[in-house]
C-alpha positions as CSV (number, residue, x, y, z in Angstrom):
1,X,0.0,0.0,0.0
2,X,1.6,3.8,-0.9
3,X,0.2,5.9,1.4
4,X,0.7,10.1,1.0
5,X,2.4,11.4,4.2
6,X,2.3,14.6,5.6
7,X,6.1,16.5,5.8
8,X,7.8,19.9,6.7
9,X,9.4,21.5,3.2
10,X,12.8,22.4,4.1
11,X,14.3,23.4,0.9
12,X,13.2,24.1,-2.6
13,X,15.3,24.2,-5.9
14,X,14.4,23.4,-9.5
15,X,16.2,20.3,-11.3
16,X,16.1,19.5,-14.9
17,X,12.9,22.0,-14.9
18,X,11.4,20.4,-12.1
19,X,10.2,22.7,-9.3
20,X,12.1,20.0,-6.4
21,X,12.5,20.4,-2.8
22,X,13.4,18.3,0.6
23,X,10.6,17.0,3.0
24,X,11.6,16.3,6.4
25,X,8.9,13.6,8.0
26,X,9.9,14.0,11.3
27,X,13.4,13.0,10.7
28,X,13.3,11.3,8.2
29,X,14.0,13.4,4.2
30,X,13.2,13.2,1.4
31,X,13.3,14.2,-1.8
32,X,10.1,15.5,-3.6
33,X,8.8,17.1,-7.0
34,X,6.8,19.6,-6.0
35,X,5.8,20.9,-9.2
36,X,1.9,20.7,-8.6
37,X,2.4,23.3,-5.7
38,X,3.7,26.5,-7.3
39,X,2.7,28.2,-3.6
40,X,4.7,26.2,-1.4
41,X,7.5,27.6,0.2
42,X,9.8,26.5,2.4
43,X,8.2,26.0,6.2
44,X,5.1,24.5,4.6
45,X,4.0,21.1,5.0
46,X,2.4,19.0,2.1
47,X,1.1,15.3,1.3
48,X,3.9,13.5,-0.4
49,X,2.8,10.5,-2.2
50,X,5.4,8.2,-4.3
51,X,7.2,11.5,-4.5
52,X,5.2,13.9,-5.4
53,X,3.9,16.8,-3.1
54,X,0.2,16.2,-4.0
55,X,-1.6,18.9,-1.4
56,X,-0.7,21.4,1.1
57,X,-1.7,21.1,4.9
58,X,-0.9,23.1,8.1
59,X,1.5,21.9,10.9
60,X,-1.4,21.0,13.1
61,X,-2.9,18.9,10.8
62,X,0.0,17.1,9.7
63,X,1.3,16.6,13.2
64,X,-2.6,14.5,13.5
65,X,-2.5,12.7,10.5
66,X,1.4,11.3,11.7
67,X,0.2,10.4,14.9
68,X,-3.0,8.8,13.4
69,X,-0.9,6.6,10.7
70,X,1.3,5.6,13.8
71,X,-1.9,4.4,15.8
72,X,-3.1,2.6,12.6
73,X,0.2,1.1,12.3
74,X,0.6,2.2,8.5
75,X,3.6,4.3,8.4
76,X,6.2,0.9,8.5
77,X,5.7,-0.2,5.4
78,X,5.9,3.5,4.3
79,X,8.5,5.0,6.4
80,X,9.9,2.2,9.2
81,X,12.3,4.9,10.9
82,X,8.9,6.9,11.4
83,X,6.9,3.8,12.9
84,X,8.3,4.1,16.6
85,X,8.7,7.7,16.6
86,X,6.8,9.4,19.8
């Protein structure tokens, strides 16, 4: 199962046209294309799914969706260094 998970932008650049950036999910980073989000900047969180940046989301509600994967027990097939994380 791929599931989109919520992470913190950290850096943006552009790569072979490619509007690009790392996503920090709680430790864990990642690169993203972020190409369908012309707003995002840098401080933002989004839905990453098979590495894209699909949506945008506030800190709050990425900080409940985390913790609601953890409870589910979804995020080790996804992320395992997220799976234990508090």
């Amino acid at each position: 199962m791929c599931l989109g998970i919520p992470g913190k932008v950290t850096e943006l650049y552009t790569a072979n046209g490619m509007k690009m950036g790392r996503v920090d999910f709680g430790g864990v980073v990642k690169e993203a294309c972020l190409e369908y989000l012309p707003d995002i900047r840098v401080g933002d969180y989004t839905i990453v799914h098979v590495g894209f940046g699909i949506s945008q989301l506030d800190e709050d509600e990425a900080r409940q969706t985390l913790a609601l994967l953890r409870e589910m027990d979804m995020l080790a097939g996804e992320l395992p260094e997220l799976a234990e994380a508090p």
